[in-house]
N, C-alpha and C positions, 0 to 999 in steps of 0.2 A: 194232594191227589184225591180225586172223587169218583168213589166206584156207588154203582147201582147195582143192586143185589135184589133178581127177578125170581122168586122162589115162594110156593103157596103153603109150604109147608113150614109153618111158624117153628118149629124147634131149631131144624135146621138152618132159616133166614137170622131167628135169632143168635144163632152161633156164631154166625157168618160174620156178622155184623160183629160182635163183642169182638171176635178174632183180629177183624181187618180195624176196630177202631182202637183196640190195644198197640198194633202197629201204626198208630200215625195216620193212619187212612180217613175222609170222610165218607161217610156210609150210606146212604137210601137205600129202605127195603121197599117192594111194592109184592103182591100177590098175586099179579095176572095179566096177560103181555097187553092188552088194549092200556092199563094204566102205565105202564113201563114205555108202550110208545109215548104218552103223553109226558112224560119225565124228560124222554129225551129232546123232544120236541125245545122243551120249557130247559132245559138245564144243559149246562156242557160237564159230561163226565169222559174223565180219564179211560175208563173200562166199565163191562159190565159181565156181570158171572150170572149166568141165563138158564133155568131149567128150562125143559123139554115140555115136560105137562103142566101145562096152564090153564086154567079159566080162561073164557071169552079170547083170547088170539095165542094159539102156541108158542113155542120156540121158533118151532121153523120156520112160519109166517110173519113171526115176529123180523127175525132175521134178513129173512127177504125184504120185507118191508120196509127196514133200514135202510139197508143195500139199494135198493131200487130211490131212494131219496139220496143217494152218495155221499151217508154219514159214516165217517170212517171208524169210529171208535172200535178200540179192540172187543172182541165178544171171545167170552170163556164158556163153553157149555158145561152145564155142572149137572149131569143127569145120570139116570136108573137105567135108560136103553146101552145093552153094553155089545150089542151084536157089532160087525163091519160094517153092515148096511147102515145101520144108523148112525156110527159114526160119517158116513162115507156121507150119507144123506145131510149129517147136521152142516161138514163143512163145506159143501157144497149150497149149501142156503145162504153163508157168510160166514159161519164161525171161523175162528181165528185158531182156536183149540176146543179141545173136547177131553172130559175127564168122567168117569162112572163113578157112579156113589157105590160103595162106600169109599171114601179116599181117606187119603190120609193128608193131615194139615200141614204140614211141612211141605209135603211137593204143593199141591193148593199154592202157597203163597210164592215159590219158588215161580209156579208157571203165573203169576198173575205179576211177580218184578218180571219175567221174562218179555209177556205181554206189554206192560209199562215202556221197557225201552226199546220196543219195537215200534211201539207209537209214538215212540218222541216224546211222551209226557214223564216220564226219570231221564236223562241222556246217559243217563251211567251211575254205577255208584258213588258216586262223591261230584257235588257241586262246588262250587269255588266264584270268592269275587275278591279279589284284591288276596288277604291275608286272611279273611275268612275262606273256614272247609267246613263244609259237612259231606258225611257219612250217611249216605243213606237205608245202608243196611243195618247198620247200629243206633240211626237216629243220634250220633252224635254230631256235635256243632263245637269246632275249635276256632278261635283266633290267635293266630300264632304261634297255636301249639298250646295254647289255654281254655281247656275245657269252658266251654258257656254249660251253667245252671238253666237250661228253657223249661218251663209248663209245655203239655204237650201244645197245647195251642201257638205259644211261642215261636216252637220249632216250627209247625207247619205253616203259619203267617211267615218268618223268614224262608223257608225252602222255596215257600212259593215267590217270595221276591225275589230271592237269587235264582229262579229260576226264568223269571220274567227280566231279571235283569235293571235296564234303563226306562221300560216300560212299565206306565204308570197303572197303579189297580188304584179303584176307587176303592169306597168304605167298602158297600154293596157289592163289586166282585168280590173281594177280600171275603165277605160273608158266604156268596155262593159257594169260592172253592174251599172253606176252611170249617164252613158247619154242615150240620145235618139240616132238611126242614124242618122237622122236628125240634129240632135245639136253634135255630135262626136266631141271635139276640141283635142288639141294639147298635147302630154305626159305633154308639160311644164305647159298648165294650171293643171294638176295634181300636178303637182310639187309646185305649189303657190299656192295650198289650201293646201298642207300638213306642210307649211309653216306656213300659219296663225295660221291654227288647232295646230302647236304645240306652237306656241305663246299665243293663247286663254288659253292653258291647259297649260302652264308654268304661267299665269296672275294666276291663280286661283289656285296653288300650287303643280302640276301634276311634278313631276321630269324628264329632263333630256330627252332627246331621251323616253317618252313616246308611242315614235311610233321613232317603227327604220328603221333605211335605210340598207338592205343588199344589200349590192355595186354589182351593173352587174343585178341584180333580180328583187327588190320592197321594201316594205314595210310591218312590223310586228311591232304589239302590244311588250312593252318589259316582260320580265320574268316576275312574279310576283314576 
């Protein structure tokens, strides 16, 4: 899952960020809603946790802005205005939710899984294909009731198949949903997690191409 984190105030973005990417999450931070429109433009994100006061294009306009091109992604406002009106005003721009700094991280993450399966991008906590489960509140992964050992990358390369299913992701989507710009590395490290991963699920009695390779394309969950 890929959140964008619109925030010009670096302690706080950097928190965000360490927070939601200790959770499994991929992160982008930007400082000012003109570059966060261009992110969305260029990138498809699960959510976005959006301050109020920005450089060069606010929240609000931000919001609308979106809105008015009929991108649906969830928006969390994460702002300082704590009055009605400005709540009233932010969700009426588009927000989805609205929460006043100072918060606490615990609800934060609570209303951003809420968000998630409101957008269809978690459908619930727990994924499933065959005899594998994952947990997605615990970031656990069993096969038949046998803990899988994943790197975080692991897990979030398989959520996102079993998530997708029988459709196929290339190296490159793989990449956009599972890294940061920032950290973007090479098709072939994709390529040696999809290796391990199907090593881990072979250890643990997962059959055969578990995850297959459609030659020229990417990668799909097999038939059940």
């Amino acid at each position: 899952m890929r959140i964008l984190v619109v925030e010009d105030d670096v302690q706080i973005a950097d928190m965000l960020a360490e927070a939601l990417t200790n959770r499994q999450y991929t992160v982008d931070v930007v400082q000012d809603g003109e570059a966060a429109l261009n992110y969305v433009e260029t990138f498809d994100y699960n959510l976005i946790v959006l301050d109020i006061t920005l450089p060069k294009l606010d929240g609000i306009k931000f919001c609308q802005k979106l809105r008015s091109r009929n991108l649906p992604v969830p928006i969390l406002m994460l702002t300082a205005r704590d009055t009605i009106a400005d709540k009233i005003i932010g969700l009426d721009a588009g927000a989805d939710d609205y929460m006043v700094k100072p918060f606490d991280l615990g609800e934060l993450m609570a209303r951003i899984r809420a968000l998630s399966r409101r957008g269809n991008s978690r459908p619930g906590i727990n994924l499933s294909w065959g005899n594998l489960c994952i947990n997605q509140s615990t970031y656990e992964v069993f096969y038949e009731e046998q803990l899988l050992n994943l790197t975080p990358k692991e897990y979030a390369i398989l959520e996102l198949l079993v998530s997708c299913g029988r459709r196929v992701l290339s190296r490159p989507g793989i990449i956009q949903q599972v890294w940061s710009i920032e950290d973007s590395p090479t098709e072939d490290t994709v390529k040696s997690h999809i290796k391990s991963l199907r090593q881990k699920l072979r250890e643990v009695g997962a059959p055969d191409e578990f995850i297959e390779t459609v030659h020229g394309l990417g990668y799909r969950l097999k038939q059940l």
